[in-house]
C-alpha positions in Angstrom: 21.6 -29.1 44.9 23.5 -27.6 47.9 20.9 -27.7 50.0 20.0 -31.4 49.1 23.2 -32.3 50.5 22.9 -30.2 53.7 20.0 -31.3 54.7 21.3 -35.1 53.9 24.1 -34.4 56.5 21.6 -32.9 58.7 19.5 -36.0 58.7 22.9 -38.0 59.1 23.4 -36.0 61.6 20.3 -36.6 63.6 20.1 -40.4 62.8 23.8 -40.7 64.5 22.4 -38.8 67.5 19.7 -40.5 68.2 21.5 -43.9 67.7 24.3 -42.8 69.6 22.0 -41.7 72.6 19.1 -43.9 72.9 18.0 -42.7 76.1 17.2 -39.6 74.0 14.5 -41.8 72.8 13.6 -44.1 74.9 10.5 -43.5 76.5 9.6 -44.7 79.9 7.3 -44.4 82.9 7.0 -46.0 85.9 5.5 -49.2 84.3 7.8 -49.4 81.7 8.3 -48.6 78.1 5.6 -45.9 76.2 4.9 -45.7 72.8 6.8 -42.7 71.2 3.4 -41.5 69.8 1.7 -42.3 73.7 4.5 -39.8 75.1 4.0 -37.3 72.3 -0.2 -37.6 73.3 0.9 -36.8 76.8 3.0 -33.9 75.7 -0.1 -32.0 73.9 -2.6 -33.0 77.1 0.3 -31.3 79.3 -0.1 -28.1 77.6 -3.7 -27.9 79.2 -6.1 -27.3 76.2 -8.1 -30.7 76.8 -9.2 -31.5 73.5 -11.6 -34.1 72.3 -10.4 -37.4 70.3 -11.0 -35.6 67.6 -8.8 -32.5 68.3 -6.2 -34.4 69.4 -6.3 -36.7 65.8 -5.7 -33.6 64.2 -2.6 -32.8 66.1 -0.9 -35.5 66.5 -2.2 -36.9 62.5 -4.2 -39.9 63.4 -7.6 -41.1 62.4 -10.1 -40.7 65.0 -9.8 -44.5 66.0 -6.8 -44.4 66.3 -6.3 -42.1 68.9 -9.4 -42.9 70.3 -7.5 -46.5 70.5 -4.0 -44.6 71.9 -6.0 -42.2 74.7 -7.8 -45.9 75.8 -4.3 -46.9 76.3 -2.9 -44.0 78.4 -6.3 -43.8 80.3 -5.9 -47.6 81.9 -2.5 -47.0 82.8 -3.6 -43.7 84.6 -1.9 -41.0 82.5 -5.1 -39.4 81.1 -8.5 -39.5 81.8 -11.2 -38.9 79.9 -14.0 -36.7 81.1 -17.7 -35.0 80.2 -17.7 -31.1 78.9 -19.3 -29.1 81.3 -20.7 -27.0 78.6 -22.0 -30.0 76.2 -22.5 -33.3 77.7 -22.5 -35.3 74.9 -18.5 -34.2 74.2 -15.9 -36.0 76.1 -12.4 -34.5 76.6 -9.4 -35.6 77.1 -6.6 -34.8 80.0 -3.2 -35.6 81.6 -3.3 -36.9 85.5 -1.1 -36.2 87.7 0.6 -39.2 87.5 0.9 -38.7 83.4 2.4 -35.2 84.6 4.6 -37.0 86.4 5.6 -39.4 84.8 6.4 -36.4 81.5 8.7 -35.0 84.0 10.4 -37.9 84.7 11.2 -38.9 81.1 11.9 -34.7 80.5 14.5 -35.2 83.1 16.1 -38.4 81.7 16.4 -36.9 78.4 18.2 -33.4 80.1 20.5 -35.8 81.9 21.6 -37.7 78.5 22.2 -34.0 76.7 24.3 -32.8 79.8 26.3 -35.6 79.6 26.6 -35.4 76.0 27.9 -31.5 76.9 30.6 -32.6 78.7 32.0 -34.7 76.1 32.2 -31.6 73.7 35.8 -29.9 73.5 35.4 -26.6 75.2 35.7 -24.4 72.2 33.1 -26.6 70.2 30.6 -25.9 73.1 30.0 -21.9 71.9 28.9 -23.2 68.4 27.0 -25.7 69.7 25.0 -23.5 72.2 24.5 -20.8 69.2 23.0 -23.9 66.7 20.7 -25.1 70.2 19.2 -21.6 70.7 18.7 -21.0 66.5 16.9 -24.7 66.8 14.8 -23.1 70.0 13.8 -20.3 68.2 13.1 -22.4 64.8 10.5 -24.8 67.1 8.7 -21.8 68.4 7.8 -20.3 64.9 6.7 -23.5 64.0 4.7 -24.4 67.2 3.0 -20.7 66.2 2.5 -21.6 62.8 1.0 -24.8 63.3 -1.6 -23.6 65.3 
């Protein structure tokens, strides 16, 4: 039961953060506001691999239409392109532009600004703790980025 109630307080614990920082969330370009799940897309295009529709449904846990639908989106505002395998013709892959590089920077450094400033409003001995739990949580996202793949 103990752990029930821990990971109730960690949930708490994220909903307060992210509704206490929404610029954690928020999710912008140049053009205005992304879907979460468009900035996600981006985020696994950044990484290089250039997948197909179908790759990329698995990753990010859509059907097949539905990202097709989602990479249609980012490709007319000129975040991703789409684009013929040199190896098969008949597969199309998908990639990040530069300006959908671009614009994951930009919202990267928006979100590092907002956790600064959330730093300096920590007391100065609660900052060690904090630090120790960030790096634990850094190390936690790695073995599951390996696992998942």
């Amino acid at each position: 039961m103990e752990d029930e109630a821990e990971r109730k307080r960690l949930l708490d614990a994220f909903r307060s953060l992210r509704s206490g920082l929404p610029a954690l969330a928020a999710v912008r370009d140049e053009d205005g506001e992304l879907q979460l799940l468009h900035a996600v897309m981006l985020q696994v295009l950044a990484r290089g691999d250039e997948p197909t529709i179908k790759e990329l449904a698995v990753v990010v846990r859509r059907s097949v239409s539905q990202t097709s639908r989602l990479v249609d989106q980012l490709v007319r505002r000129g975040l991703a392109e789409r684009y013929e395998d040199a190896a098969d013709r008949r597969v199309r892959r998908v990639r990040v532009t530069g300006r959908g590089a671009a614009s994951l920077r930009r919202m990267d450094q928006m979100r590092v600004e907002t956790q600064l400033r959330l730093w300096d409003h920590l007391e100065p001995d609660e900052r060690p703790v904090v630090l120790q739990a960030m790096e634990l949580l850094a190390k936690a996202a790695e073995r599951m980025r390996h696992d998942d793949r």
